[in-house]
C-alpha positions in Angstrom: 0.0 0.0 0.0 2.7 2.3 0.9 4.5 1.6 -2.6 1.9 2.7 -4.3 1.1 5.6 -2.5 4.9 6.9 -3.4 4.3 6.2 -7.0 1.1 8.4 -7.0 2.6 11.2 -5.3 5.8 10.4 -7.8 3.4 11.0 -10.9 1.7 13.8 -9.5 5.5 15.7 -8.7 6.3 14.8 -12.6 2.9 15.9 -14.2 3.3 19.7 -12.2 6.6 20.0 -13.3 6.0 19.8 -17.0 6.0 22.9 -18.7 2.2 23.7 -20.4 2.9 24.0 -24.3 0.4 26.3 -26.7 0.5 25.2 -30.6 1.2 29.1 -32.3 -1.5 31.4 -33.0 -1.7 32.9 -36.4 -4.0 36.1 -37.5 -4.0 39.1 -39.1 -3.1 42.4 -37.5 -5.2 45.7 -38.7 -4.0 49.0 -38.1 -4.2 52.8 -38.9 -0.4 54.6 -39.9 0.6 57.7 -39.7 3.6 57.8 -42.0 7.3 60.5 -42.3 9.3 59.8 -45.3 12.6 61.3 -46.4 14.1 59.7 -49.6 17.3 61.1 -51.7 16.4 60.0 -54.5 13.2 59.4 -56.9 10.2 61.2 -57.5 9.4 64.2 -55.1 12.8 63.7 -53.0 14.1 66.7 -51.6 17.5 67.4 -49.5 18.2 66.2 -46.7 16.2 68.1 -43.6 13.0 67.6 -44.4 10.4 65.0 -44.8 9.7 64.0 -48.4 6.0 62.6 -48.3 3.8 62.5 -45.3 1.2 59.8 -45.1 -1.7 60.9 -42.2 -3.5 57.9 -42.5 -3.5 54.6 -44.3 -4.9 51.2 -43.1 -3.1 48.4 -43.8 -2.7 44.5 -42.2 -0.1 42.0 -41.6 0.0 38.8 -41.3 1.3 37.3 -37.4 2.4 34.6 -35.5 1.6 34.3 -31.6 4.4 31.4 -30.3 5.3 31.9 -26.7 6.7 35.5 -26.0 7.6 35.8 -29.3 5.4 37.5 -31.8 6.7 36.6 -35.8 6.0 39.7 -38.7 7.2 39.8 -41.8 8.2 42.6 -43.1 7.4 43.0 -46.7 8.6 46.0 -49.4 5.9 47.2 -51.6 6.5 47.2 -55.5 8.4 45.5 -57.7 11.6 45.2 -56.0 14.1 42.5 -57.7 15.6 40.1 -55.2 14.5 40.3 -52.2 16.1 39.0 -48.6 15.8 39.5 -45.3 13.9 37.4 -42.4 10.6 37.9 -40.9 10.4 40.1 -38.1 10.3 39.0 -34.0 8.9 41.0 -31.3 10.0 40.2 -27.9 7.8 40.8 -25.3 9.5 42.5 -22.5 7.5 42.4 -19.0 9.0 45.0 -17.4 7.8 47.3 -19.5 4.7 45.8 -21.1 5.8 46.4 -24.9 6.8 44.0 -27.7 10.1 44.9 -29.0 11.6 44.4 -32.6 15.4 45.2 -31.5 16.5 44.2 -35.3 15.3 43.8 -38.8 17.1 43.5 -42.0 16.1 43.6 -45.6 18.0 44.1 -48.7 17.0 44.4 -52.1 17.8 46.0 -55.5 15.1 48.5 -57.0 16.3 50.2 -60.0 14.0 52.4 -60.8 15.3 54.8 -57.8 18.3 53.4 -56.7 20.0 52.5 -60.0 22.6 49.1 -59.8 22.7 49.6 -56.2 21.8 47.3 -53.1 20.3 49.1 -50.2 20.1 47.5 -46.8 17.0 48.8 -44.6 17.8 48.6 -40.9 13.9 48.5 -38.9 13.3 49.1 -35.3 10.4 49.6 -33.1 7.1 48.0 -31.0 3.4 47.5 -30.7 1.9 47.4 -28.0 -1.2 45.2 -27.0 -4.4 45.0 -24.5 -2.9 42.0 -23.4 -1.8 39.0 -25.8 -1.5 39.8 -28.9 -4.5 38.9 -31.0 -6.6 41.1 -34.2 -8.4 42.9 -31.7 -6.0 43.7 -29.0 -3.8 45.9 -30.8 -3.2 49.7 -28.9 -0.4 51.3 -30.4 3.1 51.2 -32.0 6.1 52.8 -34.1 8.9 51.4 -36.7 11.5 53.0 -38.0 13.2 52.5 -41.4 16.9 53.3 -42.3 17.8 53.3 -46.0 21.7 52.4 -46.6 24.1 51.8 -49.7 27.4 50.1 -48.4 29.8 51.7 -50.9 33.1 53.8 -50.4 32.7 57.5 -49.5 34.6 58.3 -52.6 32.0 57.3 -54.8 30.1 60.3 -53.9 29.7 61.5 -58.0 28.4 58.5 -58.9 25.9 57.8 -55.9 24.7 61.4 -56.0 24.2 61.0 -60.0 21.5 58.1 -59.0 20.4 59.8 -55.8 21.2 63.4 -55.4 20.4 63.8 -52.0 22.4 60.9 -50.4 24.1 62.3 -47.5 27.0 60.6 -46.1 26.4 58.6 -42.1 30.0 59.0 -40.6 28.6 56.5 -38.2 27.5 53.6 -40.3 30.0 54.3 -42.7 27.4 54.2 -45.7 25.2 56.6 -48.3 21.7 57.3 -46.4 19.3 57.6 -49.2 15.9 57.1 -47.0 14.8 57.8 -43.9 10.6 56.5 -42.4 9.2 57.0 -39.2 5.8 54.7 -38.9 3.2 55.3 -36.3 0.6 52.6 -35.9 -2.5 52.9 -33.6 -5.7 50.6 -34.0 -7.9 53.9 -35.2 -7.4 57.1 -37.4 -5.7 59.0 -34.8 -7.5 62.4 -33.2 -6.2 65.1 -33.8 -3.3 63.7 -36.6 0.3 63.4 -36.1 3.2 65.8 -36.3 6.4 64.4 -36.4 8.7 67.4 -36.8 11.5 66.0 -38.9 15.0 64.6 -36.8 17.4 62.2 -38.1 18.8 59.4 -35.0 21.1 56.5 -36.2 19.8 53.0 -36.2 22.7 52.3 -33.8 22.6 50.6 -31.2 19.9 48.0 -31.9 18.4 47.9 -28.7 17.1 51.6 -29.1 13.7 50.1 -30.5 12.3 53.5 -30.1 14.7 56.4 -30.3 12.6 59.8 -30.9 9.7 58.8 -28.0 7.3 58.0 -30.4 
């Protein structure tokens, strides 16, 4: 009798210690965005200083994965962009502060229509935050931000600035900046609308998922 009371409590000990597992969650995240662009290059760029386009409002979706504390987006680029690379976003969720955090994201592509033979590498950072777990309806608010690089010497200046005549040099990344976004995502048309006065921070250091308070 005693024998098998000790194996009973011995399966109960092993069952609590078991760690409870949740298959991913997969929807679709809706959102309003609020949008700050600076390009060097194109149609309607202008020099460096002030934003190019501004985008008030403009619903869009993507598509998310739920798995743990980690929250999977992939970041897309719109148009017709010839090979593209780069991984899907993850968002940490950080307790302390009650935000999911994208501390990196990398894409590279070639788009010749504005920035010639040239690869650019786009550097993202940001967060969303959520009424709880994440889900389609839980959404509160967030921000990204979008760096815009070409990785060739600074002595190529004349023939960077022939494609895109506004590139400006980044001492600290060592690279042509050529585009410059600030994204501001809330789960309605914001009242009354944004204004993000324009201020260039590096992308540097990766854990600055939201550098300008946003």
């Amino acid at each position: 009798m005693r024998g098998t009371i000790l194996g009973f409590v011995i399966v109960v000990m092993l069952l609590a210690t078991v760690p409870e597992t949740f298959a991913p969650a997969t929807f679709t995240l809706s959102y309003c965005t609020s949008a700050f662009s600076w390009r060097a290059g194109g149609s309607g760029s202008s020099p460096f200083g002030s934003w190019t386009q501004v985008y008030r409002v403009i619903f869009e979706s993507r598509e998310c994965t739920l798995a743990g504390n980690s929250l999977h987006i992939t970041v897309t680029i719109s148009g017709a962009h010839n090979e593209p690379k780069g991984e899907p976003s993850t968002y940490i969720f950080n307790n302390t502060i009650g935000l999911w955090i994208m501390h990196e994201g990398i894409v590279t592509y070639r788009y010749p229509p504005r920035y010639g033979a040239y690869t650019v590498t786009n550097y993202f950072r940001g967060y969303f935050k959520f009424n709880g777990d994440p889900s389609a309806t839980a959404f509160l608010h967030g921000a990204e931000y979008q760096w815009i690089y070409i990785y060739v010497p600074r002595n190529q200046e004349a023939s960077v600035k022939n494609v895109l005549p506004y590139a400006v040099w980044d001492e600290v990344m060592q690279a042509w900046l050529v585009g410059f976004t600030v994204y501001i995502y809330d789960s309605a048309t914001p009242n009354p609308s944004y204004n993000v006065p324009f201020q260039f921070v590096e992308p540097v250091p990766a854990s600055n998922y939201n550098p300008l308070n946003l």
